[in-house]
N, CA, C and O of each residue as an XYZ file, in Angstrom:
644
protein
N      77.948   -164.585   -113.317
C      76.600   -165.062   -113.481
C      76.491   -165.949   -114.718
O      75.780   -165.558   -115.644
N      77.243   -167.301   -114.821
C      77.382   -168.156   -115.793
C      76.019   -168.488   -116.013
O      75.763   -168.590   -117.213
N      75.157   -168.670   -115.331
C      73.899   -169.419   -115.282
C      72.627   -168.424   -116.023
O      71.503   -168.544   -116.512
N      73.422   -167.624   -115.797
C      72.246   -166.482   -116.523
C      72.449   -165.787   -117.991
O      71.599   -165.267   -118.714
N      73.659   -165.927   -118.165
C      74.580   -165.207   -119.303
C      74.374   -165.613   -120.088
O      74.611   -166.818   -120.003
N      73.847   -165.219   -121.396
C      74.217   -166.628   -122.463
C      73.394   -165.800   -123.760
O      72.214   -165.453   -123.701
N      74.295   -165.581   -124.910
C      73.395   -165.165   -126.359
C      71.954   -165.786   -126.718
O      70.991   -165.361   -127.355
N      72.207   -166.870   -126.090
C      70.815   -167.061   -127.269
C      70.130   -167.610   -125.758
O      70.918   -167.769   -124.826
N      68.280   -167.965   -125.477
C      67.570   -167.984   -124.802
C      68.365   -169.189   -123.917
O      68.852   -170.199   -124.425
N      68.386   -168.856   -122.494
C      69.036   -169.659   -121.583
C      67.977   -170.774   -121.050
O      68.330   -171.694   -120.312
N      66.289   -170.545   -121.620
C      65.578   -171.292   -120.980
C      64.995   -172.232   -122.080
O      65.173   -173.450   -122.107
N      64.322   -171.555   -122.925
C      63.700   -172.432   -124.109
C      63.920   -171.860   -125.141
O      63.766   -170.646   -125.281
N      64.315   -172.639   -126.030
C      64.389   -171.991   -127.751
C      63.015   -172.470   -128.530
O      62.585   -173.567   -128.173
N      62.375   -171.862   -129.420
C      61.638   -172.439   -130.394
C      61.901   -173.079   -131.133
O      62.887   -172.590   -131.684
N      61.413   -174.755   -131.960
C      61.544   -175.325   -133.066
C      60.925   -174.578   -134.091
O      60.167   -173.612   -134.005
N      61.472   -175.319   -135.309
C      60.789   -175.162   -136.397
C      59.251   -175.129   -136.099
O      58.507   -174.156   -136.224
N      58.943   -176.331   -135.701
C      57.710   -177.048   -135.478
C      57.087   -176.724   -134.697
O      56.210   -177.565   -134.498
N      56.961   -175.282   -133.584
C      56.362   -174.663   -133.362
C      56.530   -175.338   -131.301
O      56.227   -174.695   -130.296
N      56.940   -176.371   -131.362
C      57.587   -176.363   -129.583
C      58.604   -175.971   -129.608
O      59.063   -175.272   -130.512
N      59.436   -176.499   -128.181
C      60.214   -175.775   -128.096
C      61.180   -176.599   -127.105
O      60.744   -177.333   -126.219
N      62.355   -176.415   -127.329
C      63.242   -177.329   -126.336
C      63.708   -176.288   -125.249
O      63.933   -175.078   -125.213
N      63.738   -177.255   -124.463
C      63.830   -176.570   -122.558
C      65.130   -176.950   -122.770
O      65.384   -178.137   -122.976
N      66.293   -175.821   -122.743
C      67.579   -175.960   -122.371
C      68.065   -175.553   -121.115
O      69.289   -175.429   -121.159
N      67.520   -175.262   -119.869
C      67.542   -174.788   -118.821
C      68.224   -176.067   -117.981
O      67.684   -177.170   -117.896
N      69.681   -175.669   -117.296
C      70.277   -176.484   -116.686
C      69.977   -176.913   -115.366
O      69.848   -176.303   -114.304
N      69.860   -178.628   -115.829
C      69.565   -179.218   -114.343
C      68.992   -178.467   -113.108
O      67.846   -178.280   -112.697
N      70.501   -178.029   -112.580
C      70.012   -177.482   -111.402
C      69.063   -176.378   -110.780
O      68.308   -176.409   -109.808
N      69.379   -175.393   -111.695
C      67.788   -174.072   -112.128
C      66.313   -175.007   -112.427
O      65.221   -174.461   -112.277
N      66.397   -176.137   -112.764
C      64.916   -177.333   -113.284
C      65.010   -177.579   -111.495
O      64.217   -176.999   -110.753
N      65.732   -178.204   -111.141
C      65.443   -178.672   -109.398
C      65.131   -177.367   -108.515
O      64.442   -177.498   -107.503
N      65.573   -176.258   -108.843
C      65.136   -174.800   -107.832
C      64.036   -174.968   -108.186
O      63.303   -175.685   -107.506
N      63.486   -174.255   -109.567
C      62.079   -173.918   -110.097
C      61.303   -175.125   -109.220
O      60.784   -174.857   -108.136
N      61.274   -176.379   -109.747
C      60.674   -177.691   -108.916
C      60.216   -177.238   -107.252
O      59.086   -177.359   -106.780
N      61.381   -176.716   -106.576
C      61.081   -176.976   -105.117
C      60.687   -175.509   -105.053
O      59.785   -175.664   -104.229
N      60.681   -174.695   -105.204
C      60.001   -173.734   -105.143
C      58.592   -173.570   -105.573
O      57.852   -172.949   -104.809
N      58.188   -173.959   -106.503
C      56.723   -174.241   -106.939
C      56.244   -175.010   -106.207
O      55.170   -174.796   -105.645
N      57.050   -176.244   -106.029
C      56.411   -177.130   -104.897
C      56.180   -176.264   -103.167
O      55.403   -176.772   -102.359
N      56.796   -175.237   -102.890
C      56.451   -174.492   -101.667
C      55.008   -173.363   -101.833
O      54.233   -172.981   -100.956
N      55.044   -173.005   -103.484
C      53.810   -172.165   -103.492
C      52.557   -173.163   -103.650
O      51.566   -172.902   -102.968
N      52.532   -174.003   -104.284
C      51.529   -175.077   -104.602
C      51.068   -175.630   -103.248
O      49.877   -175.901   -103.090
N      51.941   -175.805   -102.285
C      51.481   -175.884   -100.695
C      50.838   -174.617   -100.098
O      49.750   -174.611    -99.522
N      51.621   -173.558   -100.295
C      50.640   -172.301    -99.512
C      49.106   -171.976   -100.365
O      48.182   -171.396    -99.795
N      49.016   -172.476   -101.881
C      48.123   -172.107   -102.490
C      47.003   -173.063   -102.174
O      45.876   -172.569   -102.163
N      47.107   -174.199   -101.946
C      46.424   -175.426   -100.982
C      45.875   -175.069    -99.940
O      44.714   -175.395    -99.696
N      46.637   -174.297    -99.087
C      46.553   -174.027    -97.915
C      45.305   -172.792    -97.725
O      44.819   -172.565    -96.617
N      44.941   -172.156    -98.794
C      44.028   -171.648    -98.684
C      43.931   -169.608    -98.832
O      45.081   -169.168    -98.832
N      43.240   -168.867    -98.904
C      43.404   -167.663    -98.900
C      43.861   -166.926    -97.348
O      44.022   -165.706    -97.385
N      43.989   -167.359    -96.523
C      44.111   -167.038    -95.222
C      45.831   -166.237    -95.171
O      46.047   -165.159    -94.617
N      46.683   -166.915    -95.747
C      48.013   -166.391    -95.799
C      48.288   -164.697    -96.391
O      48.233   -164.717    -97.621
N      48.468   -163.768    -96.040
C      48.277   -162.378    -96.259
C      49.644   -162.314    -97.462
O      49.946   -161.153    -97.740
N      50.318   -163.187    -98.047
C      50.825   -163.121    -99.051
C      50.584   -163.445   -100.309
O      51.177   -163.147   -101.346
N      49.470   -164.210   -100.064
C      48.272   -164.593   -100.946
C      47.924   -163.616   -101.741
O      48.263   -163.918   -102.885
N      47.210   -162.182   -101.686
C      46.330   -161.549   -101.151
C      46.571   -160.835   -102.722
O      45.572   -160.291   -103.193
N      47.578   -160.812   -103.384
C      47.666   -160.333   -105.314
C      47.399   -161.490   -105.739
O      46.953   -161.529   -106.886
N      47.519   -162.436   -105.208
C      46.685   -163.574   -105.955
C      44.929   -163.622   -106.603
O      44.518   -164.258   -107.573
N      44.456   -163.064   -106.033
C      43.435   -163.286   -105.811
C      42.485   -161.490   -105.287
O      41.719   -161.375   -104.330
N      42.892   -160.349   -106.280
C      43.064   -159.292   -105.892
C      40.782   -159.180   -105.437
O      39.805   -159.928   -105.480
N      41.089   -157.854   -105.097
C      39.619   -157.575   -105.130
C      38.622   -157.631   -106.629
O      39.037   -157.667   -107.787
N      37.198   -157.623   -106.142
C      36.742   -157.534   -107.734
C      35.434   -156.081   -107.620
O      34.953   -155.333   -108.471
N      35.288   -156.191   -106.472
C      34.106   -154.664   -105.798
C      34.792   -154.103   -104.692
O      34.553   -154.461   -103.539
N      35.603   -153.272   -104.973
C      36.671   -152.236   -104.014
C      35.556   -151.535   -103.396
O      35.882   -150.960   -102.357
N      34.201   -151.402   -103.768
C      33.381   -150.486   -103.079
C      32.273   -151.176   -102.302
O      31.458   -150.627   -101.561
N      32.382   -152.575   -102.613
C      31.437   -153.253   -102.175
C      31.801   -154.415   -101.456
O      32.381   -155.112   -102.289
N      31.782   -155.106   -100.210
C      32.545   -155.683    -99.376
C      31.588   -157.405    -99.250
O      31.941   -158.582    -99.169
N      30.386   -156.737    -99.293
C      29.570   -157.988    -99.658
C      29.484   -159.010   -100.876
O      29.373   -160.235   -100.896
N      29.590   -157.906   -102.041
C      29.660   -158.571   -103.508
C      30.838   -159.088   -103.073
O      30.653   -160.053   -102.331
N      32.513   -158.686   -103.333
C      33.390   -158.844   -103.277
C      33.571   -160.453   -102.618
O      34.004   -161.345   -103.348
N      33.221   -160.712   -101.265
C      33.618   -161.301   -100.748
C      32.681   -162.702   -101.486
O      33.227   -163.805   -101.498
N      31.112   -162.514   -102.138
C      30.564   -163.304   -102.615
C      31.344   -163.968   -104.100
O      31.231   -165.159   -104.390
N      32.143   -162.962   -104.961
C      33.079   -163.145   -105.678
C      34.263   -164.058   -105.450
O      34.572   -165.062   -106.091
N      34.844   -163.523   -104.442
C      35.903   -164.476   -103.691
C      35.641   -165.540   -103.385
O      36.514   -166.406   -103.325
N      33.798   -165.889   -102.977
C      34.104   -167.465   -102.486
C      33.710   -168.216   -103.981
O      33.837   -169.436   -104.075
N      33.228   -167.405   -105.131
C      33.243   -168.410   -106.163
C      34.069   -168.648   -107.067
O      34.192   -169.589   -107.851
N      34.860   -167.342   -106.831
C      36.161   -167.259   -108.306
C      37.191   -167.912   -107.375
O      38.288   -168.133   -107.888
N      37.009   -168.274   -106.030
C      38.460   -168.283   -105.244
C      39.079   -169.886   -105.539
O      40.241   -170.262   -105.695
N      37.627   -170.736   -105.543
C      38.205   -171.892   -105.827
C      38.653   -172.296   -106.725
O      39.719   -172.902   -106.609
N      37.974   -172.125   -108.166
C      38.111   -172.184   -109.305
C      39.919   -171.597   -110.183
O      40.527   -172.054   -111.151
N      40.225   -170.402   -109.205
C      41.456   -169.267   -109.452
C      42.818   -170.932   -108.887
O      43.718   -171.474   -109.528
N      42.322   -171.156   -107.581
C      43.530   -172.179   -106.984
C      43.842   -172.875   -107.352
O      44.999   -173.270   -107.208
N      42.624   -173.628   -108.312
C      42.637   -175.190   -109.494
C      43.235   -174.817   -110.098
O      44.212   -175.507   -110.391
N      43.093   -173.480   -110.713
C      44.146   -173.524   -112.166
C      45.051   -173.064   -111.931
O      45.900   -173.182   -112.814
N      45.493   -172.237   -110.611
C      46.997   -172.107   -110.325
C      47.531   -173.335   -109.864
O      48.679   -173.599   -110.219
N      46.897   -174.172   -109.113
C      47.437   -175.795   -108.950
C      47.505   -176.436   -110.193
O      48.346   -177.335   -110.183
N      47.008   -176.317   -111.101
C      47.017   -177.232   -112.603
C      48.288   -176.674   -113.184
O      49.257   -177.401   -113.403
N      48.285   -175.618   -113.387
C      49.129   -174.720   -114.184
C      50.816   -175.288   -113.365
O      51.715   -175.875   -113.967
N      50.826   -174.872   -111.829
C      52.217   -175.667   -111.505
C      52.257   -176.920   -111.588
O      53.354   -177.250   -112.037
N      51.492   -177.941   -111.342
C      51.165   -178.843   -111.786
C      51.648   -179.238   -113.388
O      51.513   -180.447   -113.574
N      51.938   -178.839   -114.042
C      52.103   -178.633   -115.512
C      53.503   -178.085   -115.398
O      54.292   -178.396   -116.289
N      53.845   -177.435   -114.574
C      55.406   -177.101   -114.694
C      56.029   -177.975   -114.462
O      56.974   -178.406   -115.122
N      55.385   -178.576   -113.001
C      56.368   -179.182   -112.804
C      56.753   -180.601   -113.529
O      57.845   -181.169   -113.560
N      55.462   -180.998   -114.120
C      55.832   -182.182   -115.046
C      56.231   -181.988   -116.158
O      56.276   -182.942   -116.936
N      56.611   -180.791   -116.539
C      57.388   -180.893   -117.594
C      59.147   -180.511   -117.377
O      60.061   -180.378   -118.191
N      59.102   -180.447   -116.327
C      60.658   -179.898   -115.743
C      61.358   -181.149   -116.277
O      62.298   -180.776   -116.979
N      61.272   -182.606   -116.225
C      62.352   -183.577   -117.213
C      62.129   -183.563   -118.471
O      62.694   -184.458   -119.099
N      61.297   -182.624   -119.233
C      61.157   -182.980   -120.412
C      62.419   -182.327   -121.250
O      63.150   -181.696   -120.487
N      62.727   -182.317   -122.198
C      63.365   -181.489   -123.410
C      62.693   -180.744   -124.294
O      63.011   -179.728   -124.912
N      61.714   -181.393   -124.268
C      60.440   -180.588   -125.466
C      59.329   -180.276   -124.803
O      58.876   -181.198   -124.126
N      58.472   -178.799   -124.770
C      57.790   -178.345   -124.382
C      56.721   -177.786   -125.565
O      56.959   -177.221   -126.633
N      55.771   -178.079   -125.094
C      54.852   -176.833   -125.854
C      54.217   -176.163   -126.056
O      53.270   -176.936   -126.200
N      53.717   -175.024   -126.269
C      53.353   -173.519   -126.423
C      52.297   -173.740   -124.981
O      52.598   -172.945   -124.090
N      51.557   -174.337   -124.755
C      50.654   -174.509   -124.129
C      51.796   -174.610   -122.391
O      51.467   -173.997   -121.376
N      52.727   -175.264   -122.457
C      53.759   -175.999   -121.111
C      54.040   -174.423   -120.865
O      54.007   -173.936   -119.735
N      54.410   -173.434   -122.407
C      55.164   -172.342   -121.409
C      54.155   -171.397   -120.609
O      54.614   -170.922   -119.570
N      52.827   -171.053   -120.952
C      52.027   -170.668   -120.724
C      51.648   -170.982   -119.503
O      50.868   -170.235   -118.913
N      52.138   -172.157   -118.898
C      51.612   -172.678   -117.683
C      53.013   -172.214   -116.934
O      52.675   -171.549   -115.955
N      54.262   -172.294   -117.002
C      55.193   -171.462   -117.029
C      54.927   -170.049   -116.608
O      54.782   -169.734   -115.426
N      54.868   -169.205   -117.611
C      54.147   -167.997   -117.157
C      52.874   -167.732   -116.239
O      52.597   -166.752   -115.547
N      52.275   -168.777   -116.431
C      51.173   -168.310   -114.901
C      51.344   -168.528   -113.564
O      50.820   -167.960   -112.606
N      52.566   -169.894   -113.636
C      52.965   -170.213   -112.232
C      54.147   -169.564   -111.880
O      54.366   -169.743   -110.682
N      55.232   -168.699   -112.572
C      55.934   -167.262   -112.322
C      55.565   -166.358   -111.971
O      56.035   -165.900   -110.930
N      54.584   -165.694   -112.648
C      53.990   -164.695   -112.262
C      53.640   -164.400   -110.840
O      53.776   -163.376   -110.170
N      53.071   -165.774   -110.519
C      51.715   -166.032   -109.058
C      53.289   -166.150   -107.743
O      53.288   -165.787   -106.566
N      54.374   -166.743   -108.501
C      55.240   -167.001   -107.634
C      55.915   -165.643   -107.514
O      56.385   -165.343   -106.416
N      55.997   -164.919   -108.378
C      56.852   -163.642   -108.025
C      55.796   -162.241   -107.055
O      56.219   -161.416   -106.245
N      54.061   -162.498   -107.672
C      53.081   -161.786   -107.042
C      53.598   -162.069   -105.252
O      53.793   -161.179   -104.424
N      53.737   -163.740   -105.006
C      53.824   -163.845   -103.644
C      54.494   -163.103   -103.317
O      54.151   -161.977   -102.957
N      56.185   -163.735   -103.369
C      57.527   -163.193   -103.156
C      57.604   -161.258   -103.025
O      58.179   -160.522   -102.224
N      56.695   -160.973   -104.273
C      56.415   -159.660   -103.816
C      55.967   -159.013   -102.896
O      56.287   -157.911   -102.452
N      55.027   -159.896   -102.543
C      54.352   -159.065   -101.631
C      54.677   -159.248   -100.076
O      54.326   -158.486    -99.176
N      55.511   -160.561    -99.941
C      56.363   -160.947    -98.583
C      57.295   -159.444    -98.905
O      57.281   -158.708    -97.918
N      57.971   -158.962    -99.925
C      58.848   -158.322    -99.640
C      58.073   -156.613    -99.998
O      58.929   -155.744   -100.169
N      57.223   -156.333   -100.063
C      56.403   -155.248    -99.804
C      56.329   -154.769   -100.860
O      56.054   -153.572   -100.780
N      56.481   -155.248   -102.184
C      56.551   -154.633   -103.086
C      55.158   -154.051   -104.124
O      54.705   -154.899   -104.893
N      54.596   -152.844   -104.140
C      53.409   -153.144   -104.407
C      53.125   -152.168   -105.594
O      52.060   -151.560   -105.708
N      54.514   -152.040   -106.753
C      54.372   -151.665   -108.133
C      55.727   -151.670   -108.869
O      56.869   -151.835   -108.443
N      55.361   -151.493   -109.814
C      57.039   -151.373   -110.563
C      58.258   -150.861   -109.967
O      59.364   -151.386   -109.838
N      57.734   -149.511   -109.571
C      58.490   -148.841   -109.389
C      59.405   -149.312   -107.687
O      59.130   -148.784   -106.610
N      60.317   -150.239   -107.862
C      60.736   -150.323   -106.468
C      62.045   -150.605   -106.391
O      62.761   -151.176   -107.215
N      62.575   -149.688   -104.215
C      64.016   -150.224   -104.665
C      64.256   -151.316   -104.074
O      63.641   -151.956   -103.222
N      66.099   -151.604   -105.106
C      66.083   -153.091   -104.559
C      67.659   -152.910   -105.034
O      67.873   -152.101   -105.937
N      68.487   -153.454   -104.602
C      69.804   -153.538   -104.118
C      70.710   -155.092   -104.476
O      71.342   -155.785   -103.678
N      70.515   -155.286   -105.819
C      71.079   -157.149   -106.009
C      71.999   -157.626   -104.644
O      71.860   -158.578   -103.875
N      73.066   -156.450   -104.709
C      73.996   -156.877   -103.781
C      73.625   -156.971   -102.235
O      74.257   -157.594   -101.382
N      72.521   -156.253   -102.063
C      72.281   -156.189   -100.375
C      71.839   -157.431    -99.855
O      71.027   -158.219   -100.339
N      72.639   -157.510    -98.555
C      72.602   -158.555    -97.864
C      71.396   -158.287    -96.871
O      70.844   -157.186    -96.856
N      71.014   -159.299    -96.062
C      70.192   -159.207    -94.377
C      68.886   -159.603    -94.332
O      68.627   -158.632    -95.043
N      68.005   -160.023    -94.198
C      66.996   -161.070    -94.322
C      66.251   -161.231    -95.522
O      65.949   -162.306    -96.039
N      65.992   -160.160    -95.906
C      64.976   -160.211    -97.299
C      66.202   -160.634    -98.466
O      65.626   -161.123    -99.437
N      67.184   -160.611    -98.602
C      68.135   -161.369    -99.374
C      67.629   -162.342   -100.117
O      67.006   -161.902   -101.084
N      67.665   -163.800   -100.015
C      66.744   -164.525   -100.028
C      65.538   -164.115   -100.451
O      65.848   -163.902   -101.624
N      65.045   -163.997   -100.425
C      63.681   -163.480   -101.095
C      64.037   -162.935   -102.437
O      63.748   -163.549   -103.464
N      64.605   -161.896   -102.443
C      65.136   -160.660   -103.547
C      65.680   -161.872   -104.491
O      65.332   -161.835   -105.671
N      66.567   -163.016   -104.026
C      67.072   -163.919   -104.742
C      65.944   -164.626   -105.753
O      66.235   -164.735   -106.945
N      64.784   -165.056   -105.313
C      63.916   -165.701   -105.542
C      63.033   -165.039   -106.524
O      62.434   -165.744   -107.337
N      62.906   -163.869   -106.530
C      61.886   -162.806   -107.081
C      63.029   -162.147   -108.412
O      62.546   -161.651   -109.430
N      64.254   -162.224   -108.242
C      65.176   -161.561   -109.562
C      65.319   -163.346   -110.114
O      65.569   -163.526   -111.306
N      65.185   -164.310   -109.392
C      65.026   -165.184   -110.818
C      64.100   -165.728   -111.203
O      64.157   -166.454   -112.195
N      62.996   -165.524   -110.520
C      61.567   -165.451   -111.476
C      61.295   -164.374   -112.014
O      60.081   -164.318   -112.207
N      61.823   -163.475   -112.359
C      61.655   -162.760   -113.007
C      62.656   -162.748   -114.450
O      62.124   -162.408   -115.507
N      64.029   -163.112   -114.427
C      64.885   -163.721   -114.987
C      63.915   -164.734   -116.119
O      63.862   -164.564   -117.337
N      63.370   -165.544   -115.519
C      62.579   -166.876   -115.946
C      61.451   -166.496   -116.654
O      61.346   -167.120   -117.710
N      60.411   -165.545   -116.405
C      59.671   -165.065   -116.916
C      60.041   -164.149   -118.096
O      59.160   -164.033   -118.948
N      61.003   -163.586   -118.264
C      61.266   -162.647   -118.829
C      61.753   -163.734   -120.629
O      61.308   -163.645   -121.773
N      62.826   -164.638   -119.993
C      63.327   -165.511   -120.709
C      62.219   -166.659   -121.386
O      62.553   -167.177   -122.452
N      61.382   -166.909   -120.988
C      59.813   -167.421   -121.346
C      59.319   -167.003   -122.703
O      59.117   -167.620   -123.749
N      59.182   -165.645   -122.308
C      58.147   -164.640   -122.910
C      59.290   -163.905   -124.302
O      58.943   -163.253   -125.287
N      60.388   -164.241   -123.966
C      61.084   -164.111   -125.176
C      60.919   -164.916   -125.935
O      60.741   -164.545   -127.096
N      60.903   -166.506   -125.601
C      61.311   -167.892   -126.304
C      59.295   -167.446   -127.096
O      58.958   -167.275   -128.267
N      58.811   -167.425   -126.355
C      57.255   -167.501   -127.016
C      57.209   -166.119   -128.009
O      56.610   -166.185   -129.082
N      57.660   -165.274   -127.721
C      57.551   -164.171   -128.649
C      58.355   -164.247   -130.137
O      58.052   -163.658   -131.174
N      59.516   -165.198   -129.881
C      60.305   -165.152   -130.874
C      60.987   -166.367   -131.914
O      61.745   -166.043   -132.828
């Protein structure tokens, strides 16, 4: 796992000066890219997709009317800034220098991408199993969700430290 291995932050380091240089190789910058570019389409596409559905959780579990009056006003507003936010990733994917603000958009469009991926693969808390090595359809997926999580994790170091 050359691509993942590495002493010091494999994604962004902090400057002095308070950004931060994106050392994340090429080809991990073109995954992240086309993958965001596949959620940024389903997130377009509207709340209808049942993988959606941690996106955009309930806000009146007891109340079906409020709730849904919630949903149609927070729903649009929630998609803009998950479209802005990848939107923001992805234009900074050629950069070298990022800043505090780029990773942040980073972390919101990981998160929303691993919420999906989760929930295609049923996952619905910490506590879950999962098998790196197992092969057979959800593979793929599991791939997608251990390196956004990889990515997130590596983020939230570079900003913490």
């Amino acid at each position: 796992m050359a691509l993942f291995g590495s002493r010091s932050n494999p994604v962004a380091r902090r400057r002095s000066d308070g950004s931060f240089d994106l050392v994340l190789a090429p080809e991990l910058r073109e995954t992240i890219g086309a993958l965001l570019g596949e959620l940024d389409e389903l997130v377009a596409e509207g709340p209808g997709d049942p993988s959606l559905r941690r996106l955009a959780p309930p806000a009146y579990l007891d109340d079906a009317d409020k709730d849904a009056e919630y949903q149609l006003l927070a729903g649009d507003e929630l998609r803009s800034s998950r479209q802005q936010a990848i939107a923001a990733v992805q234009g900074s994917l050629a950069k070298d220098r990022l800043s505090e603000d780029d990773l942040w958009a980073w972390l919101q469009s990981l998160n929303a991408l691993r919420l999906v991926v989760g929930t295609r693969l049923g996952i619905d808390d910490d506590h879950h199993e999962h098998d790196p090595d197992a092969e057979g359809p959800d593979a793929g997926l599991w791939s997608i969700y251990d390196f956004a999580t990889w990515l997130q994790y590596s983020v939230l170091k570079a900003l913490g430290g």
